[in-house]
N, C-alpha and C positions, 0 to 999 in steps of 0.2 A: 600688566594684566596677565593673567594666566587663566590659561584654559583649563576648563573644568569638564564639558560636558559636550560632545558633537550628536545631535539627531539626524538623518536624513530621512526621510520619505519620495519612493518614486523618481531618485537622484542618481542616472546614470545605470549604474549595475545595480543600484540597491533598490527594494520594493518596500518593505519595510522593517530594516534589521532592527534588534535590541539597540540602544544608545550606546556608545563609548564613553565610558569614564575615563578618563585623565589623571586622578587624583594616585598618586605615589609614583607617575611614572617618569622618570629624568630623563631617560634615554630610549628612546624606543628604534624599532628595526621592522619598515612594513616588507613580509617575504611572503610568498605564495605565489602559483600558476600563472602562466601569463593568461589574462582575460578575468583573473576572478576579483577586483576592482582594488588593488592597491593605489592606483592613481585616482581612482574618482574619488576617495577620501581626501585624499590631499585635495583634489578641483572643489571638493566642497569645502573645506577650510578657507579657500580661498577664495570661491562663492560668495560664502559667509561674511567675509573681509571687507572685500573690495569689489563684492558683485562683479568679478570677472573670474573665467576658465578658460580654461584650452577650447572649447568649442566658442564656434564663431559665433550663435546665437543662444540666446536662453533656451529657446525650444528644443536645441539638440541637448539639453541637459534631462530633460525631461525623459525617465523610463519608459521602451518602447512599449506601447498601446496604451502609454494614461496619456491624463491631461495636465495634471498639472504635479508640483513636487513642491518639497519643502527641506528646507537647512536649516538647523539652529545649532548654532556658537555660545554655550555659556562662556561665560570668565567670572573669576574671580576677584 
């Protein structure tokens, strides 16, 4: 299986970004700030996975003052 497509919604640091495409990238490098959400992409890939993250409960995943959030994992 290969990944194709990651959405998040309301997922940690994100509210509602543009989707991530996947398609042509072999090697990738996540760099940026600390706090502007390199890890919460990877906690949502693996959200996505195995319905587990670094936070202890679902609801700490959840962007501060919504209610609820969404991950989606395409593959190919």
């Amino acid at each position: 299986m290969i990944p194709v497509r990651l959405e998040v919604k309301n997922f940690l640091a994100y509210r509602s970004p543009d989707p991530i495409y996947f398609e042509g990238i072999h090697l990738a490098c996540l760099i940026g700030e600390n706090g502007a959400g390199k890890s919460s992409l990877l906690d949502a890939i693996t959200w996505a996975l195995w319905g587990r993250a670094r936070a202890k409960r679902d609801d700490d995943l959840v962007h501060l003052g919504q209610s609820e959030m969404f991950v989606q994992l395409d593959f190919e």
